[in-house]
VOFIFI-94415 format. One record per residue (C-alpha): z, x, y; residue number from 1; residue in one letter. Coordinates in nm, 3 decimals. Example, Ala and Ser with C-alpha at 12.3 -4.5 7.8 and 13.67 -1.06 7.14 Angstrom:
REM residues 2
{zz = 0.780	xx = 1.230	yy = -0.450	koldren = 1	markol = a}
{zz = 0.714	xx = 1.367	yy = -0.106	koldren = 2	markol = s}
//
This chain:
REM residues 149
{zz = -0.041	xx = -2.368	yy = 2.201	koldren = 1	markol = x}
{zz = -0.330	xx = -2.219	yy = 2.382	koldren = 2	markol = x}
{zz = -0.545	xx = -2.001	yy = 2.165	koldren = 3	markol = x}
{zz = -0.493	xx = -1.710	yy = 2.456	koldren = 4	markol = x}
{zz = -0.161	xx = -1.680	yy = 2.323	koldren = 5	markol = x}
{zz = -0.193	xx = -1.717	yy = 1.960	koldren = 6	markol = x}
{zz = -0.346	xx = -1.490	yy = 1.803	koldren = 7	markol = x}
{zz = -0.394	xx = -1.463	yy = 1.372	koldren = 8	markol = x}
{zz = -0.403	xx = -1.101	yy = 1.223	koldren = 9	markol = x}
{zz = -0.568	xx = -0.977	yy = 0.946	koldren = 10	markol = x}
{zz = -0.317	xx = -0.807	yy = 0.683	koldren = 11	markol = x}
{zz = -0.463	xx = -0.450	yy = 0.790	koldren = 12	markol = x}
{zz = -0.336	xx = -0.518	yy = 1.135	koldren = 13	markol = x}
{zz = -0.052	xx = -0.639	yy = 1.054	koldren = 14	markol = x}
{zz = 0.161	xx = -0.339	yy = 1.106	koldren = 15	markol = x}
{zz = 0.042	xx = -0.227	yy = 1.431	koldren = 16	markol = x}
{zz = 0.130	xx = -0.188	yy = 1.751	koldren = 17	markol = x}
{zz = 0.143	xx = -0.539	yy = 1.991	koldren = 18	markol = x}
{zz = 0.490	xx = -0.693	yy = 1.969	koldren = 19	markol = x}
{zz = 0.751	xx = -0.578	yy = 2.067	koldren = 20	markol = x}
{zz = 0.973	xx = -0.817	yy = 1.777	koldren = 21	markol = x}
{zz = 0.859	xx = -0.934	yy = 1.482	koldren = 22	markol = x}
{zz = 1.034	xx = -1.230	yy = 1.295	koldren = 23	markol = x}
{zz = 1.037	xx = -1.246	yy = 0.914	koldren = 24	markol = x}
{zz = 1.220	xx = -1.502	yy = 0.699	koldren = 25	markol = x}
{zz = 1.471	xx = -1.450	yy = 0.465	koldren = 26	markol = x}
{zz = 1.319	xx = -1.488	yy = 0.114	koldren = 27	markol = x}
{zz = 1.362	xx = -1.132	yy = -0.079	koldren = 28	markol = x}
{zz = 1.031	xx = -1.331	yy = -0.341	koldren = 29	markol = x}
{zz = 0.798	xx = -1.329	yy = -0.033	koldren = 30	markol = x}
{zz = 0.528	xx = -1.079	yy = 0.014	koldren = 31	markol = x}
{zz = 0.583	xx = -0.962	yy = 0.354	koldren = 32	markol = x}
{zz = 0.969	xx = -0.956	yy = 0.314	koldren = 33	markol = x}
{zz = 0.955	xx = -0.701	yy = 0.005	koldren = 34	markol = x}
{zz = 0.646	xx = -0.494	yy = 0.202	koldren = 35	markol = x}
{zz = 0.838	xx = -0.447	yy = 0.533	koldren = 36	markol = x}
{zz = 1.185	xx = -0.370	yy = 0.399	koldren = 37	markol = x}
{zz = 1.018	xx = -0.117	yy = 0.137	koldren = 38	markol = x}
{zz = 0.828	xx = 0.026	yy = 0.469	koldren = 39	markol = x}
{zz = 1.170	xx = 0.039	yy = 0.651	koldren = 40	markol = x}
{zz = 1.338	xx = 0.235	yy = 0.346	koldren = 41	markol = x}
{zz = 1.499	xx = -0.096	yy = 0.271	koldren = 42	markol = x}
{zz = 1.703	xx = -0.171	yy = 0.589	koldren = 43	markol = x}
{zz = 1.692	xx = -0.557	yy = 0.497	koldren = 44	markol = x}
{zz = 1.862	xx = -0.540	yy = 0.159	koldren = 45	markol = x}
{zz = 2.109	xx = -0.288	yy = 0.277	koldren = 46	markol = x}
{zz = 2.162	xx = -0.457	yy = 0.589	koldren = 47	markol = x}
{zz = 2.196	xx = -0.805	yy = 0.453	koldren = 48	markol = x}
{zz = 2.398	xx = -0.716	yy = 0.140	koldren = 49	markol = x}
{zz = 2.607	xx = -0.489	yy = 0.356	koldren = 50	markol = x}
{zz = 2.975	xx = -0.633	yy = 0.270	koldren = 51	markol = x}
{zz = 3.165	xx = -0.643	yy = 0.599	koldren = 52	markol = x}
{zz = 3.505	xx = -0.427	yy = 0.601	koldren = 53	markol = x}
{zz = 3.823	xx = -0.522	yy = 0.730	koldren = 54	markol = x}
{zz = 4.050	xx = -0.333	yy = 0.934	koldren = 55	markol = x}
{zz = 4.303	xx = -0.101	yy = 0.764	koldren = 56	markol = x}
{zz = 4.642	xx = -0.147	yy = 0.775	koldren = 57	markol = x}
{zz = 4.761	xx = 0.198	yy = 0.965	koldren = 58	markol = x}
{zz = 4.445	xx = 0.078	yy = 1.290	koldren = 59	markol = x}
{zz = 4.598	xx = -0.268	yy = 1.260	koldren = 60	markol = x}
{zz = 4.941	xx = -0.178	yy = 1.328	koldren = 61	markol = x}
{zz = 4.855	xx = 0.075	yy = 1.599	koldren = 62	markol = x}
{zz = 4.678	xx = -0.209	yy = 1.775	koldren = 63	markol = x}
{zz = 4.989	xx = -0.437	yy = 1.757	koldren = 64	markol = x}
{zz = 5.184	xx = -0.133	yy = 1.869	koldren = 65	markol = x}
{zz = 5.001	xx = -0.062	yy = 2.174	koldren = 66	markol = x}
{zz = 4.938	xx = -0.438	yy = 2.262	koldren = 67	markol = x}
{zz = 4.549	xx = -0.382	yy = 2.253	koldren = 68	markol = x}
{zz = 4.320	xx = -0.682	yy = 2.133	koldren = 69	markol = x}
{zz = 4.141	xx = -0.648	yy = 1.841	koldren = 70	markol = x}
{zz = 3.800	xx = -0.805	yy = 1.836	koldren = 71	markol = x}
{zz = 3.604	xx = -0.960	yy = 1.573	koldren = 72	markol = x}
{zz = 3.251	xx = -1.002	yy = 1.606	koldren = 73	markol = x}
{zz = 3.111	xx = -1.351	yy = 1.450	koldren = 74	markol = x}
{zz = 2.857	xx = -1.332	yy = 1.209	koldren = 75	markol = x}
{zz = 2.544	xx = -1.559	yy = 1.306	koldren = 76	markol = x}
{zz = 2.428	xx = -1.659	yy = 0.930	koldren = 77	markol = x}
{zz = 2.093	xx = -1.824	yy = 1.025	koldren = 78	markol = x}
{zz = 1.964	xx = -1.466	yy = 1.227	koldren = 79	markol = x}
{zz = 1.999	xx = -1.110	yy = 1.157	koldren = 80	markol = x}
{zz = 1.846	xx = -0.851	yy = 1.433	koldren = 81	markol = x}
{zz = 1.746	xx = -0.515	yy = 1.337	koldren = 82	markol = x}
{zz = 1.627	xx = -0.194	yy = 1.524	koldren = 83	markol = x}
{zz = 1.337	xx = -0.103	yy = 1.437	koldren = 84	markol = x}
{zz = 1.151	xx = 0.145	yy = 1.625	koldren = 85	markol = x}
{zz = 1.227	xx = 0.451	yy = 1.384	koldren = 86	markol = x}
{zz = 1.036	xx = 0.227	yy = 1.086	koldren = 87	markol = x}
{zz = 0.767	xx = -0.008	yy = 1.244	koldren = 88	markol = x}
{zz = 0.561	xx = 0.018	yy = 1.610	koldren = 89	markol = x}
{zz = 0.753	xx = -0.247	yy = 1.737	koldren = 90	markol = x}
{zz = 1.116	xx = -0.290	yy = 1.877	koldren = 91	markol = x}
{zz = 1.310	xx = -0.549	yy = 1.697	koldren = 92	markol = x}
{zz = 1.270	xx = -0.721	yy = 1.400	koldren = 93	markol = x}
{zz = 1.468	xx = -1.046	yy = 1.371	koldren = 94	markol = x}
{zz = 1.504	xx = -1.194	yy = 0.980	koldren = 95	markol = x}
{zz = 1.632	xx = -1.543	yy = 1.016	koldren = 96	markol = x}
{zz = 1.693	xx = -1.820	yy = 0.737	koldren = 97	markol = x}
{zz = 1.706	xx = -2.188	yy = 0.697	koldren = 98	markol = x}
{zz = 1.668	xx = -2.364	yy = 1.097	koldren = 99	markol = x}
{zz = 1.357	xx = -2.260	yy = 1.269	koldren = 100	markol = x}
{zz = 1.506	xx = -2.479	yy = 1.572	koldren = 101	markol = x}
{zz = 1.814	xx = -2.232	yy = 1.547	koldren = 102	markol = x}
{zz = 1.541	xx = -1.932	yy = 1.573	koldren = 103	markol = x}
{zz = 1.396	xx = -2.034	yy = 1.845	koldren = 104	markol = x}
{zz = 1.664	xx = -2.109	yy = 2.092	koldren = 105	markol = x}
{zz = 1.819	xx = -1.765	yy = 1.979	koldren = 106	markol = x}
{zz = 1.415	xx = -1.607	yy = 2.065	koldren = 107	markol = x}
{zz = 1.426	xx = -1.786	yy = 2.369	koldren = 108	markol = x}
{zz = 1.774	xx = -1.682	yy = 2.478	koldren = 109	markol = x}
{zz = 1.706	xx = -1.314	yy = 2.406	koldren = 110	markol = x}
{zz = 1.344	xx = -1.273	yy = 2.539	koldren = 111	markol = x}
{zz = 1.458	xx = -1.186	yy = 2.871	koldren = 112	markol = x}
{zz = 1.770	xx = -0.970	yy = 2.784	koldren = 113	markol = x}
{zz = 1.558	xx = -0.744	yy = 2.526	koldren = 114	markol = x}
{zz = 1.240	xx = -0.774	yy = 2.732	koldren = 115	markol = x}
{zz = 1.037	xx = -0.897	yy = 2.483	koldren = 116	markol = x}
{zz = 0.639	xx = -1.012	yy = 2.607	koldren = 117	markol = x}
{zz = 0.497	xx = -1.064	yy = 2.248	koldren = 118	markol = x}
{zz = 0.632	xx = -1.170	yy = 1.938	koldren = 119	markol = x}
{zz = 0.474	xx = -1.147	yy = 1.591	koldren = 120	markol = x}
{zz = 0.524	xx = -1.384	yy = 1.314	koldren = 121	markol = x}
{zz = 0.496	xx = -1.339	yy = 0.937	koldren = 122	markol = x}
{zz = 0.436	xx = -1.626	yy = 0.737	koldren = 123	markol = x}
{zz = 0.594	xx = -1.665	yy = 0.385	koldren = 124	markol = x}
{zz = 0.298	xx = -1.950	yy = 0.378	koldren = 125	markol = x}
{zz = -0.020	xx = -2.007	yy = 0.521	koldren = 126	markol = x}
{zz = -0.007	xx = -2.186	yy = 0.823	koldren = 127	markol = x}
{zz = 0.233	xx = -2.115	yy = 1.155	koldren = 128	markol = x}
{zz = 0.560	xx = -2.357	yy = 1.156	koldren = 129	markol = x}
{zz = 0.490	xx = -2.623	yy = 1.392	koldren = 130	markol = x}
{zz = 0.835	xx = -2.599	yy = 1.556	koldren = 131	markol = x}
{zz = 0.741	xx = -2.224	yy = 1.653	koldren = 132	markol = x}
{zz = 0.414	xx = -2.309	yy = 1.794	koldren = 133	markol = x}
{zz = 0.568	xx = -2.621	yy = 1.989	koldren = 134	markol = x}
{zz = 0.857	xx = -2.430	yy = 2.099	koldren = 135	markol = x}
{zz = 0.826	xx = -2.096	yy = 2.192	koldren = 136	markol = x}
{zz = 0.460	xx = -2.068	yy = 2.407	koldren = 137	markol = x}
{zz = 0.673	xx = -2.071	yy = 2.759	koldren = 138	markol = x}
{zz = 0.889	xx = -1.816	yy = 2.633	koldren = 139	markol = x}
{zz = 0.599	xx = -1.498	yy = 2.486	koldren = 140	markol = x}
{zz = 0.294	xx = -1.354	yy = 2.681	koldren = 141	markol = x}
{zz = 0.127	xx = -1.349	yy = 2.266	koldren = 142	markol = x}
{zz = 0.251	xx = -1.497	yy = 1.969	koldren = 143	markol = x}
{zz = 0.058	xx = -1.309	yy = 1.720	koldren = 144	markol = x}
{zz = 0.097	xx = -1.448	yy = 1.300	koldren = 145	markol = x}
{zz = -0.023	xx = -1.266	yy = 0.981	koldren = 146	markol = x}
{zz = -0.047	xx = -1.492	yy = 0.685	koldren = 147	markol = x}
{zz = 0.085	xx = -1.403	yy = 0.309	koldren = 148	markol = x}
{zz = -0.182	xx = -1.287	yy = 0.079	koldren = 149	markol = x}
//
């Protein structure tokens, strides 16, 4: 990766202005997890620990009666994106677990559609996943990472 487009932040600039999505494993133990959902009025625990509700009976029938299709949305369980303009200077935050290769084709796939120029990563550790730096340089004007304290 070209050091035009990577950029480290110190933990004061962390929250500013710059990306317009910021990505953020999954681990509820990790500094920057617990900081940015407390900043967000925990969105991520509510959002993640949201149980997902099932249709009632009387909507069911109604949709059998009037021949419409019920859709169900699947669940992607290695992403979750969030809005986040209201909390953070930024647009999107995307928390995502377990396959950074999985991350990164779903970053590359949604650059475009969300119009997303810069990205910024926070690390759980203290150096930048290789897979992100190797993968995703075509896809962000700036790749900016903060480090855990």
């Amino acid at each position: 990766m070209s050091a035009s487009n990577l950029v480290s932040l110190t933990q004061a600039e962390a929250l500013t202005a710059g990306a317009e999505l910021w990505l953020l494993e999954n681990d509820s133990q990790s500094y920057w997890w617990n900081e940015l959902d407390f900043r967000a009025g925990f969105l991520f625990s509510k959002s993640l620990n949201h149980p997902k509700i099932q249709l009632p009976d009387v909507i069911q029938k109604l949709l059998i009666e009037t021949q419409m299709k019920s859709y169900s949305f699947s669940e992607d369980e290695n992403t979750l994106l969030l809005g986040s303009a209201q909390h953070f200077h930024n647009n999107w935050i995307l928390i995502w677990k377990k396959n950074p290769e999985v991350v990164c084709e779903k970053l590359e796939s949604m650059a475009s559609s969300l119009k997303i120029k810069n990205l910024r990563i926070f690390l759980n550790g203290k150096s930048l996943n290789p897979i992100f730096q190797a993968r995703l340089t075509a896809s962000f004007n700036q790749i900016s990472y903060v480090e855990a304290p």
